[in-house]
N, C-alpha and C positions, 0 to 999 in steps of 0.2 A: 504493500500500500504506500503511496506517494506521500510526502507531506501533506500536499495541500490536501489530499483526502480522507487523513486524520482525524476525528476529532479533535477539538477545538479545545483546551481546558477551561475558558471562559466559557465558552458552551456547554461543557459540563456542568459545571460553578452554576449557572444562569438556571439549566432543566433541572435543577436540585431543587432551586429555590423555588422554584414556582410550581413544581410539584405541591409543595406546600405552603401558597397562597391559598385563601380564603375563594370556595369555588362561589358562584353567580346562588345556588339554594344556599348559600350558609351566610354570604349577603343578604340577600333575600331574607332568609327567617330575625338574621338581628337587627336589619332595619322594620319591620314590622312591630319585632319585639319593643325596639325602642318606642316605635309609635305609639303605641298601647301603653308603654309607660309613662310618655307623655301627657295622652288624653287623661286617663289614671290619674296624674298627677293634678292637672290643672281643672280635673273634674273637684277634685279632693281639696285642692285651695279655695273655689268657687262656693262648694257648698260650706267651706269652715272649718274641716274635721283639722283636730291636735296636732297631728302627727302623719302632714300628707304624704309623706316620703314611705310609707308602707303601704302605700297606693302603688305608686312608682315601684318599690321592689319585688310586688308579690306580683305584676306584671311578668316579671323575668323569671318567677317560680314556677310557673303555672304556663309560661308557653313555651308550645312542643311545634316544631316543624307538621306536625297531624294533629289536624282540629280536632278528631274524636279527644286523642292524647290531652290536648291542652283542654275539652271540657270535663276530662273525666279527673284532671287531677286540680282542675279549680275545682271541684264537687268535692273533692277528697281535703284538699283543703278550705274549704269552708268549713265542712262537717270539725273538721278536726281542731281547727280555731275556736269554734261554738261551745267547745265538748270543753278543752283547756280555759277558755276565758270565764264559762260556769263555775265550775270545778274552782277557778280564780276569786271569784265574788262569792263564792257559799265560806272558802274555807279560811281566807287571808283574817276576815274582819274577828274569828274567832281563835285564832293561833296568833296573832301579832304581836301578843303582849308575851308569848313564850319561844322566844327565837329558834330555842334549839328545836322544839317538838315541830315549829313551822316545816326546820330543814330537815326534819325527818319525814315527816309527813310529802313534803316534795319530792325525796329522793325516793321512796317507793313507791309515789305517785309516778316518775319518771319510769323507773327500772319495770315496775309491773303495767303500764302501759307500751313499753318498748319490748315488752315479752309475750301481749297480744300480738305485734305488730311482726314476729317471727314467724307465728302460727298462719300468719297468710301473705304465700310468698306471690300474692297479685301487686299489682300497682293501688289496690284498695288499701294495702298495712299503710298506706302515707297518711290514714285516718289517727290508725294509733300513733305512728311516730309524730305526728307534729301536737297532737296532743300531751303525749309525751314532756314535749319542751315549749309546749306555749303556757303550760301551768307556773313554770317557774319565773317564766319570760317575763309574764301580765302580774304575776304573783309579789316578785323577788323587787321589781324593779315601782312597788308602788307600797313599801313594808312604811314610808315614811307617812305616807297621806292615807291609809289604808280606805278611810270615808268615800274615795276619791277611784275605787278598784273598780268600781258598777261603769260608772262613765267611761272610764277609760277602757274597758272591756268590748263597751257597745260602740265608741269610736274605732277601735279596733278592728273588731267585727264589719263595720261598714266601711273601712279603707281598704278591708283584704277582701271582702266585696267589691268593692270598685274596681280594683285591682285586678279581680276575676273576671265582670264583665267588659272588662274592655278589653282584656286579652283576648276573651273567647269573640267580641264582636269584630274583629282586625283580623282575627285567624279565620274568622267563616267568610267574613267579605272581601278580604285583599287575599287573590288564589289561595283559596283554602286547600290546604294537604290532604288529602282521602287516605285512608289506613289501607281499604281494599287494593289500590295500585299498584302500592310498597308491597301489601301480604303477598298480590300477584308475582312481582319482580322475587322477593323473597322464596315464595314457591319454587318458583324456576330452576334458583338456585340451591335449594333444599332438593330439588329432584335430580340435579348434577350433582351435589355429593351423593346420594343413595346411586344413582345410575354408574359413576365411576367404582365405586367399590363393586359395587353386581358386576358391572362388563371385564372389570380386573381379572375377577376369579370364574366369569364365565369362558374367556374367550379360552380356545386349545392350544392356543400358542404358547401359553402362563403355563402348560404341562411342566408339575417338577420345578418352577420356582415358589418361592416365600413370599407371603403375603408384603408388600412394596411399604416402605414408609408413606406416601401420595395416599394408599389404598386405606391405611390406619389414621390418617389424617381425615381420612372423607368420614370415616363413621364415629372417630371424636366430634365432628361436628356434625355429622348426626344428630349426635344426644343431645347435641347444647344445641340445635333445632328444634327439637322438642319440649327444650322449657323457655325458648325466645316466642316461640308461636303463643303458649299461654299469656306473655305479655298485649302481644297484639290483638288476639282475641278479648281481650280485657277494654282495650279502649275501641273496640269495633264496635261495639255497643255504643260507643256515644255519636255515633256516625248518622246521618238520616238515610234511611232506606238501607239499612245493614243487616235486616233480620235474614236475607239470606247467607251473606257473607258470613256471618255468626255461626251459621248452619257451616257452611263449608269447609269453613275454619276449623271447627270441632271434628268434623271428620278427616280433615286433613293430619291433625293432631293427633288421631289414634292411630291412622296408617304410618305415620313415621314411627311413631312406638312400636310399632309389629314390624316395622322393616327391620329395627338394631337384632329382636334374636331372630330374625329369618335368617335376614343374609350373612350373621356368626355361624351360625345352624350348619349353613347352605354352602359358605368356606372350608368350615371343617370336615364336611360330608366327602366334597370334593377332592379336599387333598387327598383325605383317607383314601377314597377312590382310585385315586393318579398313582399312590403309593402303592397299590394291594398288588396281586403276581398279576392280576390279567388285565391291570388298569384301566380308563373308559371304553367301554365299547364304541365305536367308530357311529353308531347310530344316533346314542345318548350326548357324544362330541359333536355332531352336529346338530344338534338339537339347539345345544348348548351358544353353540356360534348364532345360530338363530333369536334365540333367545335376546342376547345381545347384542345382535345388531336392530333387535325391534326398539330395545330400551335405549339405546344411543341418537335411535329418531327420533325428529320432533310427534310432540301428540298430534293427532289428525283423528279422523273419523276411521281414515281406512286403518291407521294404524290399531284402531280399537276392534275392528274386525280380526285384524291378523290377530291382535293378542287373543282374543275368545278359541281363534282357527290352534294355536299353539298350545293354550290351555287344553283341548281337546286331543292335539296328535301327543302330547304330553301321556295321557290317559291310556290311549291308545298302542303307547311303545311299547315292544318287545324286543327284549334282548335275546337273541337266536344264541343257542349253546352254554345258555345259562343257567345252573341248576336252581330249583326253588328253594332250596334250603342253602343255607351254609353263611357266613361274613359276608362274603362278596354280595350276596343275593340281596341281604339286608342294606347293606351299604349303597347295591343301585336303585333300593323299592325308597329310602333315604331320600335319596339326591333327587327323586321322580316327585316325593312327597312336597320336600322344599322346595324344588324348583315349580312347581304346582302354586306353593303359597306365593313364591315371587311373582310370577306370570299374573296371579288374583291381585295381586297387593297396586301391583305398578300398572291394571287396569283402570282398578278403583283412581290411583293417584291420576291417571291421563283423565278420566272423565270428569274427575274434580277442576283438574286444569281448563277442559274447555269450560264447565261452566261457569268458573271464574273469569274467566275471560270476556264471555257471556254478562254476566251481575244477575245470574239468577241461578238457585236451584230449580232442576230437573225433577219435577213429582213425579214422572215416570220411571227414576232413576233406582236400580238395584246393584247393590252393592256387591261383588265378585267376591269378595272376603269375607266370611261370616264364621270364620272359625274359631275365632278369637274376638271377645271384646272385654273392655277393661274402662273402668270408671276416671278419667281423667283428673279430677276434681279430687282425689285419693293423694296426699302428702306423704312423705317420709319424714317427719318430725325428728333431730336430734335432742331432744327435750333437757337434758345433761349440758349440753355447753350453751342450749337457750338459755336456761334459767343462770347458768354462770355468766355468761356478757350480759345479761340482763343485771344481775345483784353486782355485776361488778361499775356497772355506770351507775347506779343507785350509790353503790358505795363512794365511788370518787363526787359524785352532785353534793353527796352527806361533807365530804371532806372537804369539800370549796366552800360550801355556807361556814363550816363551822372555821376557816380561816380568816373569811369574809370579817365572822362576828369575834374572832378572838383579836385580829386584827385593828378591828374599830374602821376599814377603808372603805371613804364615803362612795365610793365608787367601785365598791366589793361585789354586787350584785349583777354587774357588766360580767363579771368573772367567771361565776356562779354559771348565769346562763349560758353562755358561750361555752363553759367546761360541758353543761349536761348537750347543748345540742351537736357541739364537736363529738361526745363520746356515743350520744344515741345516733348519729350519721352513718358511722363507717362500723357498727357494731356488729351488725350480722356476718361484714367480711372475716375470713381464716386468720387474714392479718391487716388489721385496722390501724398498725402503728405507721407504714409510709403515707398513707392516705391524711391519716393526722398529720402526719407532717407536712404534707404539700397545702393542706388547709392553712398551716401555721406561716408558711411561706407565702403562702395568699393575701393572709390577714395581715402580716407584714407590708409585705408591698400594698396593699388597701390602705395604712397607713400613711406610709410615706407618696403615696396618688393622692390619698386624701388632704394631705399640707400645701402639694403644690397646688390644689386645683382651688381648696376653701380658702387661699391665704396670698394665692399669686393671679387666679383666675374668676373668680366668682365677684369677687368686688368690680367688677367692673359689667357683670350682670345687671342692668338693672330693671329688664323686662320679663316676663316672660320668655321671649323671642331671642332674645342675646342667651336667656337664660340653657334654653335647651342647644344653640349654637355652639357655646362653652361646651356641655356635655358632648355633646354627640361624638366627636371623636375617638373618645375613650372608651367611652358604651357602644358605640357601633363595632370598633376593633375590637373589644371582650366579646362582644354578642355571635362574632364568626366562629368563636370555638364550642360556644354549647352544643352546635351540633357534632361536634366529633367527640367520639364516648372518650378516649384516652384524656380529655382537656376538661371536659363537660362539669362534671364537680368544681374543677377547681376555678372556672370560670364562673359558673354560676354563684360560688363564693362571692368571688369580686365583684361583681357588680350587684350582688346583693347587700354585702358588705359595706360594699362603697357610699350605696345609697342609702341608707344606715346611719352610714361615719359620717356622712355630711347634713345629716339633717335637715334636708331642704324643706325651707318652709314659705311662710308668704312676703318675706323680708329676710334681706342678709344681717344674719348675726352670730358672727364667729366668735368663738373666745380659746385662745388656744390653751387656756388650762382645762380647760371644759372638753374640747376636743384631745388631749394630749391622754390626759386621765380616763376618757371613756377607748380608748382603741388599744391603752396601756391592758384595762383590763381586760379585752377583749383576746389580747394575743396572752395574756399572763392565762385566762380560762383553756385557751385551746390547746396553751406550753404543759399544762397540769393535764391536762387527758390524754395526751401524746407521754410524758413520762409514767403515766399511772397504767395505761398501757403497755409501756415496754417493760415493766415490772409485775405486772400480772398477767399477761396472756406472752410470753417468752416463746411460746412451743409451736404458732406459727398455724401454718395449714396442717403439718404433717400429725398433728392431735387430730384435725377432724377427718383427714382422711384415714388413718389407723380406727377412728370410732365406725366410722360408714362401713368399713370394710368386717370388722366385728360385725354392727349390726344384721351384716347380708348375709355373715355364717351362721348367726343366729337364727334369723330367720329362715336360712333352710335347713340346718338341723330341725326345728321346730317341723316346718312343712313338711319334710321327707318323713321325719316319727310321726304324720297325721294328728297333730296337736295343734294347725292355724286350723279354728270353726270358723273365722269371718266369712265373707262373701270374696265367693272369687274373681268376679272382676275388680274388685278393691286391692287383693291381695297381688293380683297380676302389675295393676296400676302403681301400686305400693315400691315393686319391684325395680318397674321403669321410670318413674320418678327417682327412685335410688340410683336408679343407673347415670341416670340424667347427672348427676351431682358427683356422682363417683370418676366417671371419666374423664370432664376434664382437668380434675384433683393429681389425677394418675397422671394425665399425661404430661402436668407440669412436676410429677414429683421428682426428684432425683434416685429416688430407692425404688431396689429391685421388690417389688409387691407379687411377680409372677399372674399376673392378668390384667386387663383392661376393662374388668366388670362386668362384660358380654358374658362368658361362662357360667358366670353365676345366677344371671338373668335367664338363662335358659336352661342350668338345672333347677332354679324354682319354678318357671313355666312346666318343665316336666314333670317334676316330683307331682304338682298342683296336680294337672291332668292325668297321672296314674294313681293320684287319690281316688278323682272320681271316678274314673275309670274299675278299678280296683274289684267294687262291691259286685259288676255285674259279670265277671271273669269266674270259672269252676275252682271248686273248692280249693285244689291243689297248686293253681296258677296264682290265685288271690295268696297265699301263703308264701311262694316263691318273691313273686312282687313285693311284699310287705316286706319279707327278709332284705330283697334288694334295696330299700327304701332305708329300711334301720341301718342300714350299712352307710349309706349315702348319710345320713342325720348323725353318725359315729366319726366319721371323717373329718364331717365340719366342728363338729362338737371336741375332735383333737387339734384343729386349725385354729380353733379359738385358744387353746390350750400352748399349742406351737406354732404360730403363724410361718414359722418358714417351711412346715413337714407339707408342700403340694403334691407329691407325687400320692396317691390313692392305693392300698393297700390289697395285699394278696388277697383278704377274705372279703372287700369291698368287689377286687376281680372276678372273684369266683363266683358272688353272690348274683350280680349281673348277668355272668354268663350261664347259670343256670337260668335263671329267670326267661333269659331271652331264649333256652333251647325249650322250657317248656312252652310258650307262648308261639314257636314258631309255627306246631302243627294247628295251631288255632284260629289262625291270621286270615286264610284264603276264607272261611266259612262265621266269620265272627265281626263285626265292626269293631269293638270293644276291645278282642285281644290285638287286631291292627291296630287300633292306634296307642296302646299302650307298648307292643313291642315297638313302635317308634318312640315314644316315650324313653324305652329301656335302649334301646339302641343310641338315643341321644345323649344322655346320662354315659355311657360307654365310651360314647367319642371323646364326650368332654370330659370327665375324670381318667380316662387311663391312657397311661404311654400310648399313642399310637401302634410301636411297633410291638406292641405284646398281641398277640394274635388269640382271638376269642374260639373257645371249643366246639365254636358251630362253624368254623373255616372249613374241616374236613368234608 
């Protein structure tokens, strides 16, 4: 290559940098935002309220690039405002004369509000969290004039009101964001990672290699597909004419959940396959190729024919010189089963795509997959480290009042707050102690923004009109990052912050001991939550991924002994919502944990299904099965015990492999014993060595 047609290193230099400029949407949403915090503002001076500048901030709390998004969490904070400023005016006037019981009475008002707000991991917990921290807010910051808490509750009240409709009325009429478009686009791309990991392991050319890091990428983000779509589902509701897409959405929601143990399932069957003495049969590898070349097309109508035509010749396949008994035989009636569920799964998904595309459900529409279903709406609660990050911001809110008042600092209550809403923010995270700290670095530079802007820029404000000119520069440049997730916290700080520190009212009146002392304690509150932090919670994510992964042996010890009585689609959900949580834990861990969660997700789908199965099986097979079971619940039950002992036990082997020789003469004339020796066949792949070769190979 010539000089001159080199790149350029200023050209380099140049395409970095504007990679990451601020795109034409994230203009777009914070000059809108700003709008609305304008109107907000100069609505809130007009009609007289205290403290218009919480007009103007809760503008920038409350708007989301999706109107549904920005109505559904001005709804969430109103409610949540109403509930803490109550709570403010019942309890302030009758604790104020006993400071301490006050700041007891806060911190478990805080801690046990912030431990509702775990139990519901929708965009709804923003009810309990800002309740949470608007009791001490409204409470802490009025202990002088207490007479005075009623008013300033209901001014409050109607600033974050204001604040709310003017957001939501700027986001419906200036190009309002639809959630359905986004879910559309998102889809698309939820069905290219499910379609690269299917096409990976389906195509014959992948004969005899290992699952690709690309391939294990696509179904980590899988999982965290399946708990981003409950977000959007959540503010789709607040969308007008969304009662379809709510529909869609929910079914889209459960088909990603049954793709992670298909296509686990459907990997492992395969390899097994490719490894065994007479590998794929040339019929079932074309099949195979087919398969994947349907799912790498775009959806169409005909393409939804061909799948139905595929699901059928699927049905239909015969492996010529194949015996009906033995490993292999299981192994191809496997790979036929699963690849059956994929071919149902990825119909279902094309059809939902064109109706999305469409903006209506199809009342004609039947779903291809009816094998499996599972109650979405079914959490996995770690209730052990809720209640500890819960009692431990309760604890630190208790230790900021009582320094506040051992102190005597007239401006101790700035401290106070900002410690509970710094420590009830980033609570729920593994590790809440960087996050606190880039807040603290927020709050910092909010201060020193805040000097140059109230003490070198504002005085010379003296309309309105100059007034927002002043601003605009700073708030429109903050407001480009809210929309990118990595920035979004710590922007939304700032300029919430900012608007706060400055206190804009209907006249300039600055006083810098007044301003110096309130932003003092505001960075001293959020320095005390970031150190109380790094002294109580030390242990990081890698506590709550060692607990998750406990709980999921627990729970199929339990399942496999037939001791879960719940409802099984809950218990199925229970699972995949664990999974959801577990994965992308794992994949950022540094420690060998020997799985990725999928395994575990579909020995409790199996165990689950040879429960039920179980009771309608002959005397003799029902006792084999149950032995195979106890074995499989003794495993886990020593994994709990040893977490490094994965490898699955001689009498776990044997157990299985009887089980699977009695069931096999049962299979061709039974519904019940097929799909429990699937069951048992599946538990086999995924518990033992591959290369250990089961007693029905012969």
């Amino acid at each position: 290559m010539s000089a001159a047609a080199a790149p350029q290193p200023w050209l380099e230099r140049l395409d970095r940098v504007t990679r990451h400029l601020p795109t034409g949407a994230e203009w777009l949403l914070s000059a809108k935002t700003f709008a609305a915090a304008l109107l907000a503002f100069y609505l809130a001076l007009s009609i007289g309220l205290p403290r218009p500048y919480w007009a103007f901030a809760t503008a920038y709390v409350v708007s989301n690039a999706l109107t549904g998004a920005t109505r559904s969490k001005g709804l969430y904070r109103m409610l949540g405002t109403l509930i803490g400023a109550g709570a403010a005016v019942l309890v302030l006037p009758v604790l104020v004369d006993t400071p301490v019981l006050l700041s007891l009475f806060v911190s478990v008002w805080t801690g046990t509000l912030l431990y509702l707000s775990f139990l519901d991991r929708l965009p709804s917990n923003y009810v309990y969290m800002l309740s949470a921290y608007s009791l001490p807010m409204l409470a802490l910051s009025m202990v002088q004039t207490p007479d005075q808490v009623f008013p300033l509750a209901v001014a409050r009240s109607e600033e974050i009101l204001l604040g709310i409709l003017c957001a939501g009325l700027v986001s419906s009429l200036v190009l309002p964001g639809k959630v359905a478009p986004v879910l559309q686009a998102r889809f698309q791309a939820w069905l290219a990672d499910a379609g690269s990991w299917a096409t990976g392991l389906l195509r014959s050319e992948a004969a005899g290699t290992p699952r690709d890091a690309a391939t294990q990428v696509s179904s980590h983000r899988l999982a965290g597909d399946v708990l981003a779509l409950d977000q959007f589902i959540s503010h789709l509701r607040y969308d007008t004419d969304s009662a379809d897409a709510v529909r869609l959405a929910r079914e889209l929601r459960m088909r990603l959940g049954l793709l992670l143990p298909t296509l686990s399932s459907l990997s492992t069957a395969v390899r097994a396959l490719r490894a065994s003495r007479q590998g794929v049969p040339p019929a079932l590898a074309a099949r195979m190729d087919e398969i994947a070349d349907w799912i790498a097309a775009p959806a169409s109508v005909e393409g939804a024919m061909r799948g139905e035509r595929l699901q059928q010749q699927l049905r239909e396949l015969v492996l010529p010189g194949r015996p009906s008994q033995g490993w292999d035989a299981l192994l191809h009636r496997h790979v036929l089963k699963r690849l059956e569920g994929l071919v149902q799964l990825w119909r279902d998904g094309q059809a939902l795509q064109r109706m999305m595309a469409a903006g209506r459900m199809d009342p004609a529409w039947t779903p291809a997959y009816e094998r499996w279903t599972f109650s979405p709406s079914v959490r996995h609660h770690d209730r052990g480290m809720q209640l500890f990050s819960a009692a431990s911001v309760s604890a630190v809110t208790f230790l900021a009042s009582m320094i506040w008042i051992w102190s005597g600092w007239s401006d101790g209550a700035g401290m106070v707050i900002m410690c509970a809403v710094v420590a009830c923010f980033f609570a729920a995270q593994d590790e809440p102690a960087p996050a606190q700290f880039g807040f603290f670095v927020a709050n910092t530079l909010c201060l020193l923004l805040g000097v140059a802007l109230l003490f070198l820029v504002l005085p010379a404000a003296h309309e309105f009109e100059t007034l927002a000119l002043a601003l605009a520069p700073i708030f429109l440049l903050i407001g480009t990052l809210v929309a990118r997730p990595a920035f979004a916290v710590i922007a939304l700080g700032l300029t919430v912050t900012l608007a706060t520190n400055l206190a804009l009212g209907d006249a300039y009146s600055a006083d810098f001991g007044v301003f110096a002392n309130s932003g003092l304690a505001a960075i001293a509150g959020n320095l005390l939550a970031f150190v109380w932090t790094l002294l109580t919670r030390p242990f990081g994510a890698s506590l709550s991924l060692h607990r998750l992964l406990h709980a999921t042996w627990r729970d199929l010890a339990r399942t496999a002994a037939g001791r879960q009585r719940g409802d099984v689609p809950e218990l199925r959900a229970r699972m995949i919502d664990r999974l959801s949580q577990l994965m992308p834990r794992l994949a950022s861990s540094t420690g060998l944990h020997g799985t990725d969660g999928l395994p575990e997700l579909r020995v409790g789908l199996s165990a689950v299904m040879l429960q039920q199965r179980r009771a309608a099986l002959p005397a003799a097979a029902q006792l084999r099965v149950q032995a195979a079971l106890d074995a499989v619940a003794l495993h886990y039950r020593r994994r709990l015990q040893a977490p490094g002992a994965r490898a699955a036990g001689v009498v776990l082997r044997g157990r299985l492999d009887r089980a699977i020789d009695t069931l096999a003469p049962l299979a061709p004339t039974s519904d019940d014993a097929r799909e429990a020796l699937h069951g048992l066949t599946e538990l086999r792949l995924t518990l033992v060595t591959p290369t250990a070769t089961p007693g029905t190979s012969s």
